[in-house]
N, C-alpha and C positions, 0 to 999 in steps of 0.2 A: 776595505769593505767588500765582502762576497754579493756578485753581481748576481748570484743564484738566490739566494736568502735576504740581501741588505745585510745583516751582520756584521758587525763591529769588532764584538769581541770573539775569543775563544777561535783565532786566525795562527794558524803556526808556517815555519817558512816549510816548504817542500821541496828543494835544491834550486836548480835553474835550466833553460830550455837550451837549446842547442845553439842560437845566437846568443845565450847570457842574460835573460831576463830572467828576474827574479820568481818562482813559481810557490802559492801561497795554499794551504788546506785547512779547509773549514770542517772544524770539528762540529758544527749542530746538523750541516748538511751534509756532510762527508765527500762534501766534491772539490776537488783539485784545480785551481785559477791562478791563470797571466794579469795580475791588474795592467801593466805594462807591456805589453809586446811589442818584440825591435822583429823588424824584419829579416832575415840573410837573403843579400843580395850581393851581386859580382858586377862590377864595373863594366863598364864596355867596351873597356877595352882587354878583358878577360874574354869576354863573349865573342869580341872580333879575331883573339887570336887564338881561340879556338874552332872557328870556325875555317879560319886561312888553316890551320895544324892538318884539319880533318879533310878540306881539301885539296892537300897535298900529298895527301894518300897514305896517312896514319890512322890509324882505325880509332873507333870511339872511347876504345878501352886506353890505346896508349897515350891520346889526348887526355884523360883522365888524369891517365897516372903521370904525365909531364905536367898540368895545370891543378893539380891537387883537388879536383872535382870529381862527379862522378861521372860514368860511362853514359849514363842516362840522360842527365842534365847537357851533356856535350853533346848527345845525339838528337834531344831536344829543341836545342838552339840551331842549328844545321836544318831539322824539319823548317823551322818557323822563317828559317833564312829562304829556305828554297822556294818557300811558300808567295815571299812577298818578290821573285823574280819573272819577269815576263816567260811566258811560255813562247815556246817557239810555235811558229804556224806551222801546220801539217797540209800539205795537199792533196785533196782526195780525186785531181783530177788524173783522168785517163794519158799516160806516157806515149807519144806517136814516134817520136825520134828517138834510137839508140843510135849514139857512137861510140863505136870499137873502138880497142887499144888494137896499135900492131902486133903485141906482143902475143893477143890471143891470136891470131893469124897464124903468127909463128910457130907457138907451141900446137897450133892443128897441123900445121904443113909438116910438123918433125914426124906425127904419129903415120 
């Protein structure tokens, strides 16, 4: 049944979507329908090791092409990773103490 029209009959198949549901078109309304949509989704532990890949200093694109995903999706999941980690505290307060290394000592005393 087209969910644009109700329509029953005069329903022909129209291939299938990229996860394999079946895609159907109405010829009274002339518009293209999923009566069934499946999702594509990636386990978590696709997403975990992608994320370890990208943080081991492979770039987004070659995490891709090792986990048959795309560059986007793998750069994606690393934003939404970053997101849910604590920030570190910054302080804005005024520095009164430096200590030196000897070594700057040294390389003054050479010049």
């Amino acid at each position: 049944m087209c969910p644009h029209c109700g329509k029953t009959e005069r329903q022909i198949k129209r291939g299938r979507t990229l996860s394999g549901s079946q895609k159907y078109f109405c010829k009274d309304c002339l518009r293209v329908y999923t009566p069934n949509p499946k999702r594509r989704e990636y386990s978590d532990e696709i997403k975990k090791q992608a994320i370890k890949l990208y943080l081991e200093g492979n770039s987004g694109l070659a995490v891709g092409r090792i986990l048959g995903i795309s560059k986007n999706l793998c750069l994606y999941w690393v934003k939404k990773y970053s997101k849910k980690l604590k920030p570190k505290k910054v302080f804005n307060e005024r520095v009164e103490v430096i200590e030196m290394n000897e070594q700057y000592d040294f390389l003054n005393l050479k010049k």
